[in-house]
C-alpha positions, -999 to +999 in steps of 0.1 A: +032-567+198-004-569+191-018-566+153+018-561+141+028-563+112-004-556+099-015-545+061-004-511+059+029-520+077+034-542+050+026-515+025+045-493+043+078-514+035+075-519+003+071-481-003+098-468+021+118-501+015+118-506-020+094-484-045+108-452-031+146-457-032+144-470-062+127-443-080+148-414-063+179-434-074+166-434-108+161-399-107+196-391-087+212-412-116+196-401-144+202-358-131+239-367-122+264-345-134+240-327-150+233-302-116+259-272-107+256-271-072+252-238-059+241-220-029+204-213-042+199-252-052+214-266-019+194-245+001+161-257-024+170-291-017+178-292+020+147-276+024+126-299+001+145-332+014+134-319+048+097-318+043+098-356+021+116-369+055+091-356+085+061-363+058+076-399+053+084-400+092+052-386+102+032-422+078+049-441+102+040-422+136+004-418+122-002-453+114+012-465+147-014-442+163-047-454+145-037-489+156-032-474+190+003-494+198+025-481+223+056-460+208+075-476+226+080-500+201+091-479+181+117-469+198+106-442+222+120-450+254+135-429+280+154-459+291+185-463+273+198-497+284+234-493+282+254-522+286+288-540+277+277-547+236+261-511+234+294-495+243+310-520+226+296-511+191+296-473+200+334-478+198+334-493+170+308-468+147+325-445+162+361-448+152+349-463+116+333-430+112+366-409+122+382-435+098+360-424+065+356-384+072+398-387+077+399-401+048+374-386+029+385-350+038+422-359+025+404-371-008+389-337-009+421-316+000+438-336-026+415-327-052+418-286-044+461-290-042+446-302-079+432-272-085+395-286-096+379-258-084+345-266-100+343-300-083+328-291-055+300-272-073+291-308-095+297-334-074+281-323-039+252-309-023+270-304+012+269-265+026+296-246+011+292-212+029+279-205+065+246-188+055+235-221+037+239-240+077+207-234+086+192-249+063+215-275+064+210-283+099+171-286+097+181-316+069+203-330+096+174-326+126+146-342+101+174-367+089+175-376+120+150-376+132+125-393+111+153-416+083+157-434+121+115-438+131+115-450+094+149-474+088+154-484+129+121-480+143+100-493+122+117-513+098+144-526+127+109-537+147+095-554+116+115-574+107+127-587+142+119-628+152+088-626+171+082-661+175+122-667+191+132-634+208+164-645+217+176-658+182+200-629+171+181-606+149+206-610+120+177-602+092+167-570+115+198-561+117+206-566+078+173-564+056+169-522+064+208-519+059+204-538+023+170-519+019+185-481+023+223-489+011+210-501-026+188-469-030+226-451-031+237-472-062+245-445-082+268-434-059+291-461-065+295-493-050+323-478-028+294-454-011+269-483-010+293-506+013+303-473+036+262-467+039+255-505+043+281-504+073+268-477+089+233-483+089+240-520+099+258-504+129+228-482+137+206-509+138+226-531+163+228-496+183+190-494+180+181-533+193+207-531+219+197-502+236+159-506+231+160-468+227+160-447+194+170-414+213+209-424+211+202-431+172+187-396+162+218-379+182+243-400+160+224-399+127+222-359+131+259-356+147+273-375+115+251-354+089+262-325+105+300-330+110+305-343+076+287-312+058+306-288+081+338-307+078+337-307+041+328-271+042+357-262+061+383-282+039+365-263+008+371-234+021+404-235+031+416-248-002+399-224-021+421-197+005+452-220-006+446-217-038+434-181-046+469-173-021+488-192-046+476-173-075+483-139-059+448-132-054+432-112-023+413-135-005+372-126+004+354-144+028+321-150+016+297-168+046 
């Protein structure tokens, strides 16, 4: 591609790649277990999170027009090559993801048969009640959206071989995984692995299909099943529970 990578692309990776992750996980670190979760702060920070990601996404997207390159390269192609290896690792992000929200949603049943009703409230910032979806769901549009023009289209593109296009693209497939998967160290090493899968799987999706359409589906279809998923398994522990004690049960959405 012509006068790519260029200075501010270069910029552009150390702040999306680097200085920004590591301050926000500075800041997630430092603020966790000190925020109750409620519906009033999730709805603050789905809302806040959303205008970061489109004014992050929209760097990208404005950059790529003052140098006048085709977006194309970034992804924006109506033609979706599908093939044998683009099924192939479909299958297999797919049924690693039914693997982790199985298992993840038992971890969270477990802990409401446990009666830590608070836990939900201090450990996660996924929708609780069905007024806080929408929301919600515009996190999961500009999540996916623009996290994809930033971690597949841009940074997927950058670091690709330019000079041997059919070597495989092991450090394009790796260095935006590393890049975005460490930002989540707080989370636990556990979380950073899951996220380092995942986006390593997006990326092959991304270079094998020469198409980030397919990418912004799956990166808002897993955003949005997860939070609704946990919501539901919440909730009906919470019913569980408040049945066990003898309580009349309200439904609050």
């Amino acid at each position: 591609m012509f006068n790519f990578p260029a200075l501010p692309d270069h910029i552009l990776i150390w702040i999306f790649g680097i200085i920004l992750p590591f301050l926000s996980g500075l800041q997630s670190e430092k603020l966790q277990g000190k925020i109750i979760f409620n519906e009033s702060s999730r709805r603050r920070l789905y809302l806040a999170n959303s205008l970061m990601l489109a004014l992050s996404g929209a760097s990208i997207l404005i950059v790529w027009f003052f140098k006048d390159r085709d977006f194309k390269f970034l992804g924006f192609n109506n033609a979706i090559q599908f093939s044998t290896p683009l099924f192939l690792v479909l299958g297999i992000f797919i049924l690693a993801y039914a693997i982790d929200i199985f298992f993840t949603a038992r971890a969270m049943h477990q802990k409401n048969e446990n009666k830590e009703e608070d836990w939900f409230e201090k450990s996660s910032f996924l929708p609780e009640k069905y007024r806080e979806l929408p929301s919600y769901i515009l996190l999961c549009i500009c999540a996916g959206v623009f996290e994809e023009i930033i971690y597949r289209g841009f940074m997927v593109t950058y670091f690709l071989p330019t000079d041997a296009p059919s070597t495989f693209p092991i450090l394009a497939l790796l260095a935006p995984s590393v890049l975005f998967s460490m930002a989540h160290y707080y989370q636990g090493w556990t979380s950073v692995l899951k996220i380092f899968i995942f986006s390593t799987l997006l990326s092959w999706i991304f270079i094998t299909s020469k198409s980030i359409y397919l990418n912004m589906v799956l990166h808002f279809l897993i955003d949005l099943i997860s939070g609704v998923v946990m919501m539901l398994s919440n909730s009906q522990g919470r019913g569980t529970r408040d049945r066990g004690q003898g309580k009349g049960i309200t439904a609050e959405m």
